[in-house]
C-alpha positions, 0 to 999 in steps of 0.5 A: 635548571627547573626539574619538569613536573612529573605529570601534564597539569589536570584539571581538579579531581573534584567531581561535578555536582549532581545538582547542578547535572539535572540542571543542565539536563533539564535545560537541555530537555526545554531546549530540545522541544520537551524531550524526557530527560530520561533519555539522556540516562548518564551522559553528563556524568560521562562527559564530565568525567571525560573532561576531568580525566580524559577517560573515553566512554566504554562499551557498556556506556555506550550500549546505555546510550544506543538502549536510550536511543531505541527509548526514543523511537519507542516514545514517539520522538524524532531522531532530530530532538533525540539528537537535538537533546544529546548536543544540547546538552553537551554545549550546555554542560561545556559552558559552564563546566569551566566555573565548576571545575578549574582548568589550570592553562589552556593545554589542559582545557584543549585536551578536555575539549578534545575527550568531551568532543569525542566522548560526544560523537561516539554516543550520539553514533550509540544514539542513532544506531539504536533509534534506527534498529528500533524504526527498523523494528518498529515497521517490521512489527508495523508491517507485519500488522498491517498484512494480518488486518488486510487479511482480516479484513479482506476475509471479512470472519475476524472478531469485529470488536478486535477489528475495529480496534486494530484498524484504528492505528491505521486511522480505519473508521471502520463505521464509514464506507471503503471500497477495494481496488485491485490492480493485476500485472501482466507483466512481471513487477520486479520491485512490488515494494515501489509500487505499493509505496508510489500507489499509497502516495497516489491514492493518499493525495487524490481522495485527500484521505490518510486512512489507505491500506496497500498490500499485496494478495494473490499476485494483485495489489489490493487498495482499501481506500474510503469512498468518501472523505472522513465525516461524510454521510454515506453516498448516493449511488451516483456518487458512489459511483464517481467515487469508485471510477476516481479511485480506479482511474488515480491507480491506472496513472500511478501504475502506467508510469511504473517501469513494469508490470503493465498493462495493468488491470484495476478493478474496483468493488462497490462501497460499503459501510463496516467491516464486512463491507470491506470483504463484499467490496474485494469479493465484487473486486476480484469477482470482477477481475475474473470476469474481465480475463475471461471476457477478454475486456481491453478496459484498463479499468472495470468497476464491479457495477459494469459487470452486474449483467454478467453476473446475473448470467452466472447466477443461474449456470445450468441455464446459460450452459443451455442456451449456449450449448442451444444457440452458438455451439453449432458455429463448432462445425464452421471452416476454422472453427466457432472463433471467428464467428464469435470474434464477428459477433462480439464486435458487431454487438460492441459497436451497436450492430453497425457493419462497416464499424465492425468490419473496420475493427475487424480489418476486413471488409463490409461483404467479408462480415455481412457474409460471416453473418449469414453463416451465423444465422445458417449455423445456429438457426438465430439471425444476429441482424433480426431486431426480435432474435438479438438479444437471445444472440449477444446473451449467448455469446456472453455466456459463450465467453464466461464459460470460457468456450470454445478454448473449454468444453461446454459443460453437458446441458441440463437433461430435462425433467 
């Protein structure tokens, strides 16, 4: 009777060559696309070690293999090559690990495949929960860049030589003109983080740009976007204001389609070259957003150009708090007050003075607004149908409605010198 041997037959104890490791190594790098080698840190020699004695890597090998991982991410090579490199290299070194080390039958061969197989899937599970906790801190960091350079930006009183160098990761020109956008909600926006992400793409694909900054400010989103495409000479007026109409109205199709938050309004700054025209563009962008809350405008998309007028009555305050409190504040002593007057006012000027307009937009008919009208001019002593008296009405109303009045008290007129 033959006396079974003591042990399962192993392989030779022999340990792999050096040489012939970096070979493979270097194989497997050409093979992955010109992957760093380094990456691959001791992974041959743990798997040929597998092989041999059927030892399951450790611990400490493997956080080696998770560190490699985050190297990866670091360099800039995708998690496809990294792995690409890790399989590579083991097929590579399995093809050939027969001619360098002898397997006495098959039983051992199959119980050396089985140690290499898991020894693989256990590292390249290493590989990629480093990459990926690198990528998570990678766009944290990213992130968190990107919100201090909006700030910066948008504030317009950051070191200009450090600002031009941070925006350029970004792929900021800062010598070509941006215009910012800001879209508030009016309804509540539970997932801020979709929007900002659908909007990004939206704007990206419609001015055929990459260089597009979204953020979240004071409860709006912000967009600092190029007003043209990268190369262009500064543009014209008329195209500048192409320009910004088109970034307005690319944000109100995105966002409409967005399950909440809506209706949204957008309003867009004028273009400008440099780092401080970026801040003059938001300035003008949330100037306007002001405006169109108090003027109550109904257009989902203002342009800071459309509301020049309204600045200009809110340059001189002191001056239109007089010629309200002069003009429309007698329509305060009118049944139901200066609302509905106002109301008739700024409809009869908003369809060109034209009555049945306004009492259809009114709902109310053509004797009911010719007859608030006249009251009107009874009031306040300015006819609104008089030619001569028009402007100085519809001037009133207009500051009526940027003071806020009647919701808010007038401020005292200027007492004369």
């Amino acid at each position: 009777m033959t006396r079974p041997p003591d042990k399962a037959p192993r392989p030779t104890d022999r340990p792999p060559d050096a040489a012939w490791l970096q070979r493979v190594a270097q194989e497997a790098g050409r093979g992955a696309g010109g992957v760093p080698v380094e990456l691959l840190g001791g992974f041959l020699s743990m798997l040929a070690e597998a092989a041999t004695t059927g030892r399951r890597p450790d611990r400490s090998e493997l956080d080696a293999v998770g560190l490699n991982g985050r190297r990866a991410a670091e360099l800039g090579v995708s998690a496809g090559n990294a792995v690409q490199l890790y399989l590579s290299a083991a097929w590579r070194l399995w093809r050939e690990l027969p001619a360098v080390v002898r397997f006495p039958d098959s039983a051992t061969t199959a119980t050396a495949a089985e140690a290499v197989m898991r020894a693989v899937d256990r590292a390249v599970a290493s590989l990629a929960e480093g990459y990926t906790a690198a990528r998570r801190d990678m766009m944290r960091s990213e992130e968190t860049l990107r919100r201090e350079l909006i700030e910066d930006l948008l504030r317009g009183d950051a070191d200009i030589g450090a600002l031009v160098e941070r925006a350029e990761p970004f792929g900021l020109d800062m010598a070509q003109p941006h215009q910012v956008a800001l879209a508030a909600p009016t309804g509540r926006l539970v997932d801020a983080e979709a929007a900002l992400s659908s909007l990004e793409r939206a704007v990206v694909q419609g001015i055929g740009d990459r260089d597009v900054l979204v953020a979240t400010k004071d409860g709006s989103i912000v967009v600092v976007a190029p007003a043209t495409p990268t190369g262009s000479a500064v543009p014209s007026a008329a195209s500048s204001t192409g320009q910004s109409r088109g970034l307005g109205e690319l944000m109100h199709a995105d966002l409409r389609r967005a399950p909440r938050g809506g209706p949204w309004r957008i309003t867009v700054g004028r273009p400008y070259p440099g780092s401080y025209g970026i801040a003059r563009s938001y300035e003008e962008a949330r100037e306007a957003l002001g405006m169109a809350v108090r003027l109550h405008l109904d257009m989902p998309v203002v342009r800071a150009e459309d509301l020049l007028i309204y600045r200009v009555l809110l340059r001189d305050q002191p001056a239109i708090t007089d010629l309200v409190h002069a003009v429309v504040s007698p329509l305060a002593r009118a049944r139901g007050g200066a609302g509905p007057l106002l109301a008739t006012l700024d409809a009869y000027f908003a369809t060109g003075c034209v009555v049945t307009e306004t009492a259809r937009r009114l709902h109310l008919s053509v004797r009911a607004v010719t007859y608030r009208l006249e009251r009107i001019a009874e009031l306040t002593g300015y006819d609104p149908t008089d030619p001569a008296q028009r402007f100085t009405v519809h001037a009133a109303v207009l500051g009526a409605r940027l003071l806020g009045w009647p919701q808010r008290d007038l401020p005292a007129p200027t007492p004369p010198d």
